[in-house]
C-alpha positions as CSV (number, residue, x, y, z in Angstrom):
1,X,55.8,-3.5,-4.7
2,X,58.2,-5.4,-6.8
3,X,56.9,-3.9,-9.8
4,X,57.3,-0.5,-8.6
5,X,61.3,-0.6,-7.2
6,X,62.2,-2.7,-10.6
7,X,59.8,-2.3,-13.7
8,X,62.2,-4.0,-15.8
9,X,63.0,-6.5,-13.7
10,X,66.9,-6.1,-13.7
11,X,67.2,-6.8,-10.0
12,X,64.6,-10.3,-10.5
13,X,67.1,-11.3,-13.3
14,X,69.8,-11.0,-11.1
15,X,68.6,-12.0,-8.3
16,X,67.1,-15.6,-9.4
17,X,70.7,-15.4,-11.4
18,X,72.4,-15.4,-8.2
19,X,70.2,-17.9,-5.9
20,X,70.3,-20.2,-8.9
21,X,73.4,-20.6,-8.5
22,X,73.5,-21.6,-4.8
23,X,71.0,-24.5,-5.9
24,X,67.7,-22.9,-5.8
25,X,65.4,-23.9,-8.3
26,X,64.0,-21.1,-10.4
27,X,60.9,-20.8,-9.3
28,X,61.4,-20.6,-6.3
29,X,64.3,-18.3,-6.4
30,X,61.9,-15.5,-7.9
31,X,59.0,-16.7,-5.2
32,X,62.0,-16.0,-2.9
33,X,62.7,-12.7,-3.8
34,X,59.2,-11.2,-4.3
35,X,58.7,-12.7,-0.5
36,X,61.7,-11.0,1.0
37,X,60.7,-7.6,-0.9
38,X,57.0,-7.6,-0.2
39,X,58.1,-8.6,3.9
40,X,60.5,-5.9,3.5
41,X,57.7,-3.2,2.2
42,X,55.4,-4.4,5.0
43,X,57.6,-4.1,7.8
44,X,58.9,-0.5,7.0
45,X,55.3,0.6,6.3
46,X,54.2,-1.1,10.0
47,X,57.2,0.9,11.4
48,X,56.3,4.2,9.7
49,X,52.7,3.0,11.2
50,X,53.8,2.5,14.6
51,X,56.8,5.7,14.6
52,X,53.0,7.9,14.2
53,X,51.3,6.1,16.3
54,X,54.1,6.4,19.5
55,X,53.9,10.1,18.2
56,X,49.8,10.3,19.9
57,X,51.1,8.3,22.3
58,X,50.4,4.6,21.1
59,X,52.5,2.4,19.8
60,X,52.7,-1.1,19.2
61,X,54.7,-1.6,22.8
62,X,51.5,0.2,24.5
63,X,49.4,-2.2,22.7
64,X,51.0,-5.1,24.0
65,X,51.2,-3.7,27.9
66,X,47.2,-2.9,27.0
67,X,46.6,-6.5,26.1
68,X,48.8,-7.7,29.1
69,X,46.6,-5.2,31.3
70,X,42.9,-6.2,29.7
71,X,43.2,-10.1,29.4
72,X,43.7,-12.7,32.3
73,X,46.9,-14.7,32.6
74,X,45.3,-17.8,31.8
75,X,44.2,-16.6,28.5
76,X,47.4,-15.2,27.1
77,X,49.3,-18.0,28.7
78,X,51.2,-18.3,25.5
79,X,51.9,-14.2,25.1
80,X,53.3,-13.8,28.5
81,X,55.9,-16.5,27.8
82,X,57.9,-14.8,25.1
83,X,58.9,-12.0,28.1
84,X,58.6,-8.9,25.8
85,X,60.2,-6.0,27.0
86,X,60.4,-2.0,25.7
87,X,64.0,-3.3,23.8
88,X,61.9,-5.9,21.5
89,X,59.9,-2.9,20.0
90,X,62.6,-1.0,19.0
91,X,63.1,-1.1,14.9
92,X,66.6,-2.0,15.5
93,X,65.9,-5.2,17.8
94,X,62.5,-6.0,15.9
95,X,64.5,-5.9,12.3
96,X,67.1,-8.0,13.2
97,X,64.7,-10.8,14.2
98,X,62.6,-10.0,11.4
99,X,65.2,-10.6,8.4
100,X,66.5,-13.5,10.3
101,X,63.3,-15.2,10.7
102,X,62.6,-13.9,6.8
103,X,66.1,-15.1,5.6
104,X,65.7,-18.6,7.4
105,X,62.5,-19.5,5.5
106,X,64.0,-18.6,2.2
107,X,67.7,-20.9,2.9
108,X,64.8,-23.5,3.8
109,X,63.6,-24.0,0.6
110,X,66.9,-24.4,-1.4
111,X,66.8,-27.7,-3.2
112,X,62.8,-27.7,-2.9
């Protein structure tokens, strides 16, 4: 996906220019970026996924009441905890703790 949004690699250039200079090291500023833009392709794909699937009358909030419904408590223990709600499938909501979860990982590799 990088390949495709910069085939000559203008925004990697600048990119690893940039995170270099926060202390990154190299490598791992460019295995930074290609992380964040690959996560970033998958999640709008998955949303464009889930946008047709609430379309037919799916969706990845339906899937979740589904596996709520089907499975004791005992076994999904774990799931249950986390409390999901309608408002946690939104794009908005789910973005938000996506590129902060996304973001996080990256800052905690600075100076590795």
């Amino acid at each position: 996906s990088q390949s495709a949004m910069d085939p000559k690699y203008e925004i990697l250039e600048y990119v690893v220019g940039v995170l270099t200079s926060f202390g990154f090291a190299p490598k791992m500023a460019a295995f930074s970026y290609y992380h964040l833009i690959n996560s970033l392709v998958g999640f709008i794909y998955s949303q464009i996924r889930d946008d047709e699937e609430k379309a037919r009358g799916g969706g990845r909030f339906i899937d979740y009441q589904r596996c709520v419904a089907t499975f004791g408590k005992d076994d999904i223990k774990h799931i249950l905890s986390c409390n999901l709600t309608l408002d946690d499938f939104e794009t908005e909501a789910a973005f938000e703790v996506f590129l902060t979860i996304t973001l996080d990982g990256i800052l905690a590799q600075l100076n590795t």
